[in-house]
C-alpha positions in Angstrom: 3.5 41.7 -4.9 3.3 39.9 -1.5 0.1 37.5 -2.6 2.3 36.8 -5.8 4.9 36.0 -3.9 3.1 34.0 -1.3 1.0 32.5 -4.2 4.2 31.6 -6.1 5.4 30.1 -2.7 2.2 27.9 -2.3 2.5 26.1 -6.1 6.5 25.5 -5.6 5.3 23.8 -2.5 2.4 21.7 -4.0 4.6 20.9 -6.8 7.4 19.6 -4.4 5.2 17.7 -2.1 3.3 15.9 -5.1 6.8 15.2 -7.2 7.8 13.2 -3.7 4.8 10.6 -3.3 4.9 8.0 -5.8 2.2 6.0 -7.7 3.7 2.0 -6.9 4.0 0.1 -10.6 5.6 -3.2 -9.6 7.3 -4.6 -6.1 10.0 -7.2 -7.5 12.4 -9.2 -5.2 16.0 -9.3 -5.8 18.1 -11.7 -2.9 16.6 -10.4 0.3 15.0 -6.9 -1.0 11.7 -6.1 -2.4 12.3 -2.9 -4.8 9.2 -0.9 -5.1 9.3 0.5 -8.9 6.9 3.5 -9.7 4.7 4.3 -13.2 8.0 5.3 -14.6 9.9 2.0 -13.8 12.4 4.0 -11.3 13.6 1.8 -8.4 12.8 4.5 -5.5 12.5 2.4 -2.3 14.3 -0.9 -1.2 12.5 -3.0 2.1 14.1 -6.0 3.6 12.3 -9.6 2.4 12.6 -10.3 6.1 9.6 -8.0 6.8 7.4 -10.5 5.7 6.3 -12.6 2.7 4.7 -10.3 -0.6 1.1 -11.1 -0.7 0.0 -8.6 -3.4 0.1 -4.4 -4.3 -1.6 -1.7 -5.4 -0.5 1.7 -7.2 -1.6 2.6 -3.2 -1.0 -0.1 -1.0 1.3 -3.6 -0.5 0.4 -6.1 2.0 3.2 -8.4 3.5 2.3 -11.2 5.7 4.7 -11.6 8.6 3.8 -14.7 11.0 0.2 -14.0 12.2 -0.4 -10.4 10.9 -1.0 -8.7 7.6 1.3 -5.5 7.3 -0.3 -2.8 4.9 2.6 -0.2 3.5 1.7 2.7 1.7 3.5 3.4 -1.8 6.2 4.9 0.1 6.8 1.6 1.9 5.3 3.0 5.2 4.0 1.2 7.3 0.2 1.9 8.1 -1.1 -0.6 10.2 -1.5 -4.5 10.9 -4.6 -6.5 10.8 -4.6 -10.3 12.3 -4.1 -13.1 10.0 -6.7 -14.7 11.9 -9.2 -12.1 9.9 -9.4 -14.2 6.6 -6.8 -15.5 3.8 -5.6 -13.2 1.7 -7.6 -13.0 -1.3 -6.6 -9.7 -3.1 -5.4 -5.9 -3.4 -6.9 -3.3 -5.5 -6.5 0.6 -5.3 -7.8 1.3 -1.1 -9.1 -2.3 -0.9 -8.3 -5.9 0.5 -10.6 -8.9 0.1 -9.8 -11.8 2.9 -12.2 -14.8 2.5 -13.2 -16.0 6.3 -14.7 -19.5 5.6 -17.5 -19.1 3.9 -17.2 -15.5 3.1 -15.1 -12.8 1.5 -14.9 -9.8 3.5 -13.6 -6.4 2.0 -11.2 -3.9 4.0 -10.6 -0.2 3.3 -7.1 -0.1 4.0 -6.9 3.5 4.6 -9.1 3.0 7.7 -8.4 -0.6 8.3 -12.2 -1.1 8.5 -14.1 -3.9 7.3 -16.4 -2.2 4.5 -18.5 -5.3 2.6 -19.1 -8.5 3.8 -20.6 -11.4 0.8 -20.8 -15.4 0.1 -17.8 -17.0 -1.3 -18.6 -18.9 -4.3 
């Protein structure tokens, strides 16, 4: 009865901690707010526009540039980390991964490490 019990205990928690994390759908601006959207098309999460200009998301990740740094958010709309502007121009997002091109080249970041994880010639 007690591993039921404790078994029971463990799924309620899964199911809990996975219904709480979202899968980010769309970011759209509305005045001064960005309202992140999820799969379903539910406004869950509201960030000021003053935190920095909307470069692009993921269902993952969104990157806002604020004066000389990129600032990656999580779907949540927590902030991860910063990486230099002075790294590249922001080229694109997709799922873990951000492409800056650095003159001649475009240079790929995981963005759950922050590392630099390709490096190849800009056409």
């Amino acid at each position: 009865m007690k591993k039921l019990f404790l078994s029971l205990a463990l799924i309620m928690a899964s199911v809990a901690a996975f219904a709480e994390s979202h899968q980010l759908s769309s970011i759209e601006q509305s005045g001064s707010w960005y309202n992140l959207y999820d799969i379903a098309g539910k406004k869950y999460k509201s960030l000021s526009t003053s935190s920095g200009e909307l470069l692009g998301w993921s269902s993952q990740y969104f990157v806002l540039k604020s004066y000389s740094w990129y600032n990656i958010y999580d779907a949540e709309g927590k902030k991860v980390r910063s990486m230099p502007a002075s790294s590249g121009d922001f080229v694109s997002i997709t799922g873990s991964q951000m492409i800056l091109r650095s003159g001649s080249w475009l240079n790929t970041y995981d963005l759950s490490t922050g590392r630099k994880v390709n490096s190849r010639p800009a056409r």
